[in-house]
C-alpha positions as CSV (number, residue, x, y, z in Angstrom):
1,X,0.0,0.0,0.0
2,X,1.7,3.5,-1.2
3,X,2.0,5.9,1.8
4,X,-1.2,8.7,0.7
5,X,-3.2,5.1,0.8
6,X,-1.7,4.6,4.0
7,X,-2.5,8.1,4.9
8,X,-6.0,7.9,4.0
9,X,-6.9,4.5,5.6
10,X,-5.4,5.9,8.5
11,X,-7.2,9.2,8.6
12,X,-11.0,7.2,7.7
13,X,-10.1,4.9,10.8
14,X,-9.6,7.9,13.2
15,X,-12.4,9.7,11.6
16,X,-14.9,6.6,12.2
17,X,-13.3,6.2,15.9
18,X,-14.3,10.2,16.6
19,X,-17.5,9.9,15.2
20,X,-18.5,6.6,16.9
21,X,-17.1,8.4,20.6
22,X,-19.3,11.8,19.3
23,X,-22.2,9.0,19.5
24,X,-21.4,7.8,22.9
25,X,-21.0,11.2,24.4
26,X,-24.2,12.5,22.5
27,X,-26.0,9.6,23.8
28,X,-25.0,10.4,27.7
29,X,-26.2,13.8,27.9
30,X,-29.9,14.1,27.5
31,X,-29.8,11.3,30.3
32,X,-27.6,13.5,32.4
33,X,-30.1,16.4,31.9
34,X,-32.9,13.9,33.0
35,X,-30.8,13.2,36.2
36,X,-29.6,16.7,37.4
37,X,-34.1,18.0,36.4
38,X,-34.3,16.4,40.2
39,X,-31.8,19.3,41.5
40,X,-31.6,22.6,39.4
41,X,-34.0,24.1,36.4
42,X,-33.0,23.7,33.4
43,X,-31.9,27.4,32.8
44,X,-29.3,26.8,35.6
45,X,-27.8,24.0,34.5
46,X,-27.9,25.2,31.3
47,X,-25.9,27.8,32.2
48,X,-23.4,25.8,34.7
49,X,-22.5,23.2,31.9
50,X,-21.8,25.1,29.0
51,X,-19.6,26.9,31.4
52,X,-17.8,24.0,32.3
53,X,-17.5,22.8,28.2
54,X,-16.2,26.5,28.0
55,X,-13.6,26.1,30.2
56,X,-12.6,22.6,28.8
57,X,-12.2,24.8,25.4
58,X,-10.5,27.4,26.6
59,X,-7.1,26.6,24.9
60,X,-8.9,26.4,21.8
61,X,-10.2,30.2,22.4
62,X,-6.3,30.8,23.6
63,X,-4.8,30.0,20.5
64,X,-7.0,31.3,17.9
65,X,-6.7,34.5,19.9
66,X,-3.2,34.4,19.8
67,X,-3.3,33.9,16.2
68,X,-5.2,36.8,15.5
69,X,-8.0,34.5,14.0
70,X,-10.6,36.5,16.7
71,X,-11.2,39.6,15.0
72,X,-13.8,42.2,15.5
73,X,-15.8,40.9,12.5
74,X,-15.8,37.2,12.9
75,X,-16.8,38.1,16.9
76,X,-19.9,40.6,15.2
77,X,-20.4,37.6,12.8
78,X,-20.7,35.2,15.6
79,X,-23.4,37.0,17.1
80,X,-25.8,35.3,15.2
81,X,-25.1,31.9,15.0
82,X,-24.5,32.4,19.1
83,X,-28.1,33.4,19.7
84,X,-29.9,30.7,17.7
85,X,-27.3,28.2,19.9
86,X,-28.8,29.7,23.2
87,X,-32.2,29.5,22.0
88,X,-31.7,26.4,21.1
89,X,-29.7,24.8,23.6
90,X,-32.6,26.1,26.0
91,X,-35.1,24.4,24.5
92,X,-33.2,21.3,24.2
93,X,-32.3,20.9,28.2
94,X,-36.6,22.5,29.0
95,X,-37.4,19.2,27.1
96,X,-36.4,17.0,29.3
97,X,-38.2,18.3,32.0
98,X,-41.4,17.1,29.8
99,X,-40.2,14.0,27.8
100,X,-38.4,11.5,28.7
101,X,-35.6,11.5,27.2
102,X,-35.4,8.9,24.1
103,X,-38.3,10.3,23.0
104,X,-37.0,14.3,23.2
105,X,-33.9,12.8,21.0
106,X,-36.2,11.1,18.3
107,X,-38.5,14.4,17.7
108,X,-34.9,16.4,17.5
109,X,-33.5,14.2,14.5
110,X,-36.7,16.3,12.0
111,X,-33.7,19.0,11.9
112,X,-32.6,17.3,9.1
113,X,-35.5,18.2,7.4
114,X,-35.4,21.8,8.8
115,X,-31.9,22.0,7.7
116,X,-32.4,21.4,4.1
117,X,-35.8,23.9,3.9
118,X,-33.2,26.7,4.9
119,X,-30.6,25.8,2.9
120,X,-32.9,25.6,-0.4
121,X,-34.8,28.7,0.7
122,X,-31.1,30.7,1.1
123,X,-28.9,29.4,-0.8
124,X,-30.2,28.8,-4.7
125,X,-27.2,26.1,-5.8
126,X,-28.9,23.6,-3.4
127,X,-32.3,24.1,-4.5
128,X,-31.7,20.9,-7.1
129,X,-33.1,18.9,-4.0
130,X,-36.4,20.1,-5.1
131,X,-36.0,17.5,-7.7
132,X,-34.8,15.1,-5.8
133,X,-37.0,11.8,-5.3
134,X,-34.9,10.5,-2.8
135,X,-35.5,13.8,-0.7
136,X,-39.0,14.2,-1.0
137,X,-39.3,10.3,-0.2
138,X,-37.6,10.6,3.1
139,X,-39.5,13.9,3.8
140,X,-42.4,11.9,3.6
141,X,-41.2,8.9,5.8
142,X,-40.1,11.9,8.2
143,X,-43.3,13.3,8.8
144,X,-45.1,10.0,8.5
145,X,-42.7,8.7,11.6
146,X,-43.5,11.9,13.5
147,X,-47.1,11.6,13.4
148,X,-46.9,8.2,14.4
149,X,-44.5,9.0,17.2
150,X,-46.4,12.3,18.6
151,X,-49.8,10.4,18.5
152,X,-48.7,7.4,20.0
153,X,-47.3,9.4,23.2
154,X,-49.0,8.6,26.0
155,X,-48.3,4.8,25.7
156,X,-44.7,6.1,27.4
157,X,-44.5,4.8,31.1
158,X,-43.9,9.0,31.6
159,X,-46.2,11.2,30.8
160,X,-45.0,13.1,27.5
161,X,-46.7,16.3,27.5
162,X,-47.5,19.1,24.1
163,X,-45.3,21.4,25.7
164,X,-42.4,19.1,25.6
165,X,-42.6,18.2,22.2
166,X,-43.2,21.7,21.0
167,X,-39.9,22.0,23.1
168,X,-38.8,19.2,20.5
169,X,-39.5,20.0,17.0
170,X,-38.4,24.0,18.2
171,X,-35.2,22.6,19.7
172,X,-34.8,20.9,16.1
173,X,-35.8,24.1,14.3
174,X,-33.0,26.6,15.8
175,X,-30.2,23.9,15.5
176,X,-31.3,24.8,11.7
177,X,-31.2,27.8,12.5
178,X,-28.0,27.7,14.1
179,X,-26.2,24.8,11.3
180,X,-27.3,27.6,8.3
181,X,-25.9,30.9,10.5
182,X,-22.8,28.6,11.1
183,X,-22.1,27.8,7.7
184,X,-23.1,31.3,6.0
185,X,-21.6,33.8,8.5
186,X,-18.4,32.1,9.7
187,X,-18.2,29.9,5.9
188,X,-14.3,31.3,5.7
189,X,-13.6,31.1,9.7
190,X,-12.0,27.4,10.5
191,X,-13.7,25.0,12.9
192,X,-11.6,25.6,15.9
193,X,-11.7,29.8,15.9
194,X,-15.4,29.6,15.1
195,X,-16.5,27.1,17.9
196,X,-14.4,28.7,20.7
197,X,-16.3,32.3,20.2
198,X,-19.5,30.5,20.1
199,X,-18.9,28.4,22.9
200,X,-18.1,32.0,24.6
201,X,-20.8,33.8,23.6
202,X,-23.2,30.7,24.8
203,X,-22.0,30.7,28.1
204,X,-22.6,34.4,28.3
205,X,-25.8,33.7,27.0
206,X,-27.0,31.3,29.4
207,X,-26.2,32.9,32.3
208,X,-28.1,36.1,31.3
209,X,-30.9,33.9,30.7
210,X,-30.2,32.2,33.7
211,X,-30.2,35.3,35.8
212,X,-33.4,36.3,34.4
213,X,-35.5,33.2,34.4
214,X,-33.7,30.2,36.9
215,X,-32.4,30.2,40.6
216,X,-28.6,29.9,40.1
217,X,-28.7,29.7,44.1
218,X,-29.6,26.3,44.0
219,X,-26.5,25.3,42.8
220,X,-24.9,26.1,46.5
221,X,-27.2,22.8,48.0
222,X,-25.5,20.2,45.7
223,X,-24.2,17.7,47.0
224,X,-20.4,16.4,45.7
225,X,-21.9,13.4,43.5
226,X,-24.6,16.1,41.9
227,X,-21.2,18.0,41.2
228,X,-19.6,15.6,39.6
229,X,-22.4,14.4,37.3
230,X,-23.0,18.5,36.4
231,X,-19.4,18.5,35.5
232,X,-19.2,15.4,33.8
233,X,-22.1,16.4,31.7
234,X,-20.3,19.5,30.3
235,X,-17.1,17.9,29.7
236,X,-18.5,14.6,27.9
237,X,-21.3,15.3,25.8
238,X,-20.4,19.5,25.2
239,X,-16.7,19.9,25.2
240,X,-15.5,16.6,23.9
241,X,-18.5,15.5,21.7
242,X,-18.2,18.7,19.9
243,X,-14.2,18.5,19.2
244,X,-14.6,14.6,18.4
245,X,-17.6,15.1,15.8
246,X,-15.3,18.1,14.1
247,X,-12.5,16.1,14.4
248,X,-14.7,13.4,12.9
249,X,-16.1,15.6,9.8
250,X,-12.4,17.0,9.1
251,X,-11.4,13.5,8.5
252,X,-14.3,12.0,6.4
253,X,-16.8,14.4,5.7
254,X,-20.1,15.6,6.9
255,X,-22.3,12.6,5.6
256,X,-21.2,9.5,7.3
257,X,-21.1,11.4,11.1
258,X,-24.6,12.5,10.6
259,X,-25.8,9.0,9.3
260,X,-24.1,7.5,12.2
261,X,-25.5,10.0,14.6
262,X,-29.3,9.2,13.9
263,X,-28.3,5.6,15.9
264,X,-28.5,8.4,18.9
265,X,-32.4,7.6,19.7
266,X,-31.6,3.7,20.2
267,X,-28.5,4.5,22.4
268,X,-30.5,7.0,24.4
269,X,-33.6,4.9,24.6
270,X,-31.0,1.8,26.5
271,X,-29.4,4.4,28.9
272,X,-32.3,6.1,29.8
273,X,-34.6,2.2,30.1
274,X,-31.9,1.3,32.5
275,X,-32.1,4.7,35.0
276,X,-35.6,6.2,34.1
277,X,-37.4,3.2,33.1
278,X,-38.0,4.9,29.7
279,X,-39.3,2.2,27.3
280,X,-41.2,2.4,23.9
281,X,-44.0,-0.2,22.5
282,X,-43.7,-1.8,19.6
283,X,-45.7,0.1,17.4
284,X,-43.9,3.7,18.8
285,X,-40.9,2.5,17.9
286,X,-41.7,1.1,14.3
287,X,-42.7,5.0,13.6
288,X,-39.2,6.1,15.1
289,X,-37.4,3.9,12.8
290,X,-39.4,5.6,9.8
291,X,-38.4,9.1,10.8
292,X,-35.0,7.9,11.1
293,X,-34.9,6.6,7.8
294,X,-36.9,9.2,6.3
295,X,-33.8,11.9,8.0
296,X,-31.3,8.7,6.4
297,X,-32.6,9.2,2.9
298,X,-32.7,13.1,3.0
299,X,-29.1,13.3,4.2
300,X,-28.4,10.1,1.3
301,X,-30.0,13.4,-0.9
302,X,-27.9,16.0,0.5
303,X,-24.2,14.0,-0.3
304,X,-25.6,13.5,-3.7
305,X,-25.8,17.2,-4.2
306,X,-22.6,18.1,-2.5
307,X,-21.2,15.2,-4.8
């Protein structure tokens, strides 16, 4: 085998190992969420863990702001992307509170679909999708597998209310939101400058909205293991799930990470059956696996187009 085959094999193995540890990480921190709902809001905790993942990143901040990379532009340009990330991330931790959390997860993968209506409505060159069978089929299967999820809802041993999956589908919406203002404002800023200022400007974020709407006091009654596990949840799933799936889409490209990721639901659904008791019936989870493959065939779409 010549060395650049060498080189690549090598570079798809480490690229498959990131994504597969993004999946692991992802997996562990809506459960986390569910744990620490017994002990602090969700704005609170929101605030506290994205700290934490901050201060995991902070090197990452260091050196592109030694490198000059953090200028006054790409910092205004951030501003956007930032604020659909605390809207988002927001609605994604209230959710839990509602929904258990296999079920939050599932209603979360229709950003896909979301994803792909903002990217045709603003930017033309990816408008060919619109003649794309293989998109429209899975936008089908997508909405088909959500209506069959959202009406089979109260056959979850926990009570799944509307609020919580409005929660959902607008947690799914603004990581659209915040994917599109990612790639069109910060398109010539690399991975590592642009996700240090956002991680910075989320933190910020959360703890105004924190201030405003939770009771950051409560975090003085912790005990040490409800430390830990706060700690643990900003360092797993946020710091190092974030740097592993960029490391992951540097090495193989964008498709493969978010096909693997939509295994996220199943992995969820096995954390959270073993601590919460979560579970879904047969028929509940023959409607998940049609989302799933209806987000599968419109990311399938989306390669062909990039291709």
């Amino acid at each position: 085998m010549s060395p650049n085959k060498q080189d690549t094999a090598k570079q798809r193995r480490v690229g498959t190992l990131a994504c597969l540890t993004t999946l692991m990480l992802w997996s562990l921190g809506p459960n986390f969420i569910k744990y620490l709902s017994d002990y602090l809001d969700s704005w609170t905790q929101n605030c506290l863990r994205y700290s934490v993942a901050f201060l995991v990143c902070t090197p990452l901040f260091y050196q592109s702001v030694k490198r000059g990379a953090l200028t006054r532009d790409v910092c205004k340009r951030a501003l956007l992307p930032a604020a659909a990330n605390v809207t988002m991330q927001s609605l994604w931790a209230a959710m839990f509170y509602h929904l258990n959390p296999a079920l939050g997860v599932l209603l979360t993968k229709t950003n896909v679909l979301w994803v792909a209506a903002f990217s045709m409505l603003l930017i033309p060159a990816e408008r060919v999708l619109l003649r794309s069978p293989r998109f429209w089929l899975g936008f089908g299967l997508s909405v088909t597998g959500l209506i069959g999820v959202v009406s089979l809802k109260e056959t979850f041993t926990a009570s799944a209310s509307g609020r919580g999956i409005a929660m959902a589908i607008g947690a799914a919406f603004f990581w659209s939101v915040y994917t599109l203002a990612v790639k069109i404002r910060l398109h010539h800023v690399d991975s590592k400058t642009s996700f240090s200022i956002i991680s910075l400007f989320t933190a910020l974020g959360l703890w105004i909205v924190a201030a405003c709407f939770g009771d950051i006091g409560d975090c003085l009654s912790l005990r040490p293991k409800t430390w830990l596990i706060l700690v643990l949840s900003g360092i797993l799933p946020i710091a190092l799930g974030h740097i592993c799936y960029y490391a992951a889409i540097k090495r193989i490209g964008p498709t493969l990470p978010a096909l693997i990721i939509l295994i996220q639901p199943g992995l969820v659904l096995c954390i959270s059956h073993h601590f919460f008791g979560e579970r879904m019936v047969p028929r509940q989870a023959i409607f998940g696996v049609i989302l799933l493959t209806g987000a599968c065939l419109a990311i399938w779409a989306q390669k062909d187009l990039r291709e």
